[in-house]
N, C-alpha and C positions, 0 to 999 in steps of 0.2 A: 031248608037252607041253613036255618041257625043254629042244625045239631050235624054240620060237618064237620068231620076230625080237623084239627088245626093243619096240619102236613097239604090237607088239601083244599082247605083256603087260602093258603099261601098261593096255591097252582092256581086257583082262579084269580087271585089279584093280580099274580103276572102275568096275565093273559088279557086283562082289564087297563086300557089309559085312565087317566086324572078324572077325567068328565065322568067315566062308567063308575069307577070308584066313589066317586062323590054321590051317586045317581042311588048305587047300590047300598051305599051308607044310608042313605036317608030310609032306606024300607026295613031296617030292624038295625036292636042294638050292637047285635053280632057283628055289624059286618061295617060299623063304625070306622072309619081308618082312624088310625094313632101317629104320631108324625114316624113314626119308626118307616110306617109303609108308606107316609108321604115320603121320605125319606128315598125310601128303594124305588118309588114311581121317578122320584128324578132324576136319578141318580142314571136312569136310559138315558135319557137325552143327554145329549152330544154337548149344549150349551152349561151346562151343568159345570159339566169338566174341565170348563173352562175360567168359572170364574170363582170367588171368594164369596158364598152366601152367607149374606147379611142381616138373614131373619127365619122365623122357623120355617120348615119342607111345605106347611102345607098353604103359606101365602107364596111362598118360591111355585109349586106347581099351580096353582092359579092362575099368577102372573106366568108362565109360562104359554099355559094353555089361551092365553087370550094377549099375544104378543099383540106389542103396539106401535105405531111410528111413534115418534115425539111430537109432545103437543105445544105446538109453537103460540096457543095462547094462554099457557101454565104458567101463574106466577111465578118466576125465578126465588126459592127459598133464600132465605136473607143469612141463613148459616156456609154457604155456597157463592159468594161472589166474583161477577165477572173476574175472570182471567184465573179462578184456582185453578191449578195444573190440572185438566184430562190425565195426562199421563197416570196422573196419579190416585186418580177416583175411577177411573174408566178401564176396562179393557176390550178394546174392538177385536170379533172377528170374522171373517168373512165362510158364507155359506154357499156354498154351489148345487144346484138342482139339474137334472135332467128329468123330465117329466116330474112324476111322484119321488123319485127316487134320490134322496141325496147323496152326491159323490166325494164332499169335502166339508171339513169345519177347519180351518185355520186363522190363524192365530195373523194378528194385524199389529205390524208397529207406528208408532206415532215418532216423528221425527220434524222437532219444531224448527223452525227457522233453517231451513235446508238450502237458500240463498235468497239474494236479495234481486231484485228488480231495479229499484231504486240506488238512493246512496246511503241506505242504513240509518236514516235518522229517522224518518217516520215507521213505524211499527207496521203498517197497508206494505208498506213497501216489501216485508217479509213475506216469504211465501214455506209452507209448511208440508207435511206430507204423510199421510197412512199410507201404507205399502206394505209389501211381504213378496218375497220369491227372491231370482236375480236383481239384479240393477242396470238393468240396461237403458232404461230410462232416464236414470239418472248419471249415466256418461255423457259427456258433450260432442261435438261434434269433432273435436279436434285429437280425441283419443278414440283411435279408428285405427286395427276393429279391438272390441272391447275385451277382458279376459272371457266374459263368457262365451262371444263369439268364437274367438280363438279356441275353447273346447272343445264346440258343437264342432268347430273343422276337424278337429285332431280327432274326434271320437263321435265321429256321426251316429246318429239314431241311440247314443249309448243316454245316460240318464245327466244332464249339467247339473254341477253343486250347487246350492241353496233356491233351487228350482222349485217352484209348490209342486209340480210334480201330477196335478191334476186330470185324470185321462178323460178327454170327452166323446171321444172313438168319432167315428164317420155316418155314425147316424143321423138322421136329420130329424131327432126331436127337438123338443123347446126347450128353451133353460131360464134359468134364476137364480141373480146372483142377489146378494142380501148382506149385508153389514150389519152385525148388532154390536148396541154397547151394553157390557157387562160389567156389575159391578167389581171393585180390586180395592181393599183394603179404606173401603170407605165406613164412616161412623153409622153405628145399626141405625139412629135417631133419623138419619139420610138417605133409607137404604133406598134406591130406586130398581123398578122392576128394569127387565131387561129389553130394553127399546131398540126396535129398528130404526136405524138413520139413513140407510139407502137400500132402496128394490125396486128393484125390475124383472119383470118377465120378456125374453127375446122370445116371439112369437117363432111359432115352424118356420114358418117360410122366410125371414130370414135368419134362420140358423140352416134353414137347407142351402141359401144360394152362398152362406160362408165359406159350406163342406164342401160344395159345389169348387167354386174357386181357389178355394186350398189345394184341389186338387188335380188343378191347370198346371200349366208348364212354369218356371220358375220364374221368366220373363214374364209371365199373364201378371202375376203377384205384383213382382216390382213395378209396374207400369199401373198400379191400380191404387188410387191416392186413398182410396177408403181404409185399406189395409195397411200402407206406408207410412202415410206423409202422419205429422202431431196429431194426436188427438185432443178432446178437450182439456184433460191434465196431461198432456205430455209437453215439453217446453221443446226437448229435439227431435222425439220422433223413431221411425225403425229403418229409413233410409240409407243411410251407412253402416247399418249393422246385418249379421246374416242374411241371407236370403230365403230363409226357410221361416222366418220370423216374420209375425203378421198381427196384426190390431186386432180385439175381438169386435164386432159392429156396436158395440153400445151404443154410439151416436148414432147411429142408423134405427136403433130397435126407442131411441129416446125421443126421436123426431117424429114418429110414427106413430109414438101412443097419445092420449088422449091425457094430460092430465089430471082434468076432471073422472078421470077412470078408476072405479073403487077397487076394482081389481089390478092396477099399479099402483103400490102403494108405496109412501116414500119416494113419490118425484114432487110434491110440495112442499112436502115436511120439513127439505135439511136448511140447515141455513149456510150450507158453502153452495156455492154459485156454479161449479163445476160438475162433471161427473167425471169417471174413474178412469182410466184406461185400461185393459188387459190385454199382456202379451201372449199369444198362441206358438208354438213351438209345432212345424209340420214336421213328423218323422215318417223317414223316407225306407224304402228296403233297398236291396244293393242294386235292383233294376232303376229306383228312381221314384217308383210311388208312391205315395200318400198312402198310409198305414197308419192311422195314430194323430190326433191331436192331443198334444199337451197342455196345459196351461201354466207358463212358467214365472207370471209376474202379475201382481195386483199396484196400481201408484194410484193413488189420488193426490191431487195437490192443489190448495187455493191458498187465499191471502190468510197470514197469520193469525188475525183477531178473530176470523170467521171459524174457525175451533172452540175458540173462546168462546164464544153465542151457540155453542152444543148443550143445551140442557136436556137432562133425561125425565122421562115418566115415572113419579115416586110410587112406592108399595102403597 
């Protein structure tokens, strides 16, 4: 092994993840990684490309390789004080799984103080928001139907603008949706690895009786409060908004699991008190059926300060 030509040790380290690389390092000096090829090992992953690394490849693919929720009894670093912008240290984004196979990394906006509850003078009173796709969530009820509604009619089954755009098709496997924070332009002295702050696994069967009902008559939908009516971060809801438009079951798939369950990870961890909503987009063919689910909106939304109490897992 330690008198193969360079050309084709390159071919077996790209054929090798983090763990075999480190595994294979350790059995001769040859075959030592140098950050160059920690470098090129991270440089696959999706989460990579997403953020600003803050220390050398081969503590970035460690921390990679051994992703964490947040440790909600980790001393908060005294160089990081409550209420430093997120925005500004952080960058969320949201992962999507069907079985093994990932279908999306997208990118997550933070949008502080998105309205009030109250009369604006207590800070509780703000309410804040990560999201990415449309906005239909965050239309009220009184602007009916929305511009992206108004789309979808004019141009059924065709693709709506700023949609994530996510295909989950009609199968009835299991999914996983996942929030990570990444680090964006934070001091290397602070660098934190890249922590999970929300996961969950929606088991089969209910991701089958989703696809199932998605793919009822459009009346079955509207009359089905699971799919409809607000969810835990939605304030209005999908009721006045198209009719092909539907809740993904989070709250269904959240009520079901076990919290003490090692294999959900990240339903104890976060400190906002909510979970997420997602909007489903059914696209229909010109007879009327279900061909296609979308995924065209990511909201979460809780009280303002509860962002604030987001601390990450340092390197």
């Amino acid at each position: 092994m330690d008198t193969l030509p360079d050309d084709v040790a390159r071919v077996v380290e790209e054929l090798l993840g983090p763990r075999e690389i480190g595994a294979l390092g350790c059995a001769g000096k040859r075959w030592r990684p140098s950050e160059k090829i920690w470098e090129r090992v991270a440089k696959r992953d999706p989460l990579t490309h997403c953020t600003v690394v803050p220390c050398v490849w081969s503590l970035w693919c460690e921390a990679l390789s051994r992703m964490e929720t947040l440790d909600a009894d980790r001393v908060i670093d005294s160089t990081l004080s409550e209420g430093d912008g997120m925005e500004e240290y952080m960058r969320l984004v949201l992962q999507i799984w069907r079985g093994d196979k990932l279908l999306a990394t997208k990118h997550l906006e933070f949008e502080p103080d998105t309205c009030h509850y109250g009369d604006g003078t207590d800070a509780w009173d703000n309410v804040s928001a990560i999201c990415a796709g449309t906005d239909h969530l965050h239309v009220g009820n009184d602007v009916t139907p929305c511009m992206h509604c108004r789309e979808m009619a004019a141009r059924p089954g065709e693709t709506v603008s700023d949609s994530l755009g996510v295909r989950i098709g009609l199968d009835a496997e299991s999914l996983r949706f996942r929030v990570v924070a990444l680090p964006c332009e934070i001091p290397p002295q602070n660098a934190f690895a890249p922590t999970i702050v929300f996961s969950i696994d929606v088991p089969k069967e209910i991701h089958g009786s989703f696809v199932n009902k998605c793919q009822g008559l459009v009346a079955d939908i509207l009359s089905d409060s699971f799919l409809r009516e607000p969810e835990d971060s939605s304030e209005w809801g999908l009721t006045l908004h198209h009719e092909d438009l539907v809740f993904y079951p989070l709250d269904q798939a959240w009520l079901m699991s076990s919290p003490l369950d090692e294999d959900q990870v990240g339903l104890t961890s976060s400190p906002l008190s909510s979970r997420p909503s997602i909007v489903v987009r059914i696209v229909r063919d010109a007879a009327g059926a279900a061909v296609d689910l979308v995924i065209e909106e990511f909201n979460w939304e809780d009280r303002s300060p509860r962002f604030a109490q987001i601390r990450m897992n340092f390197l």
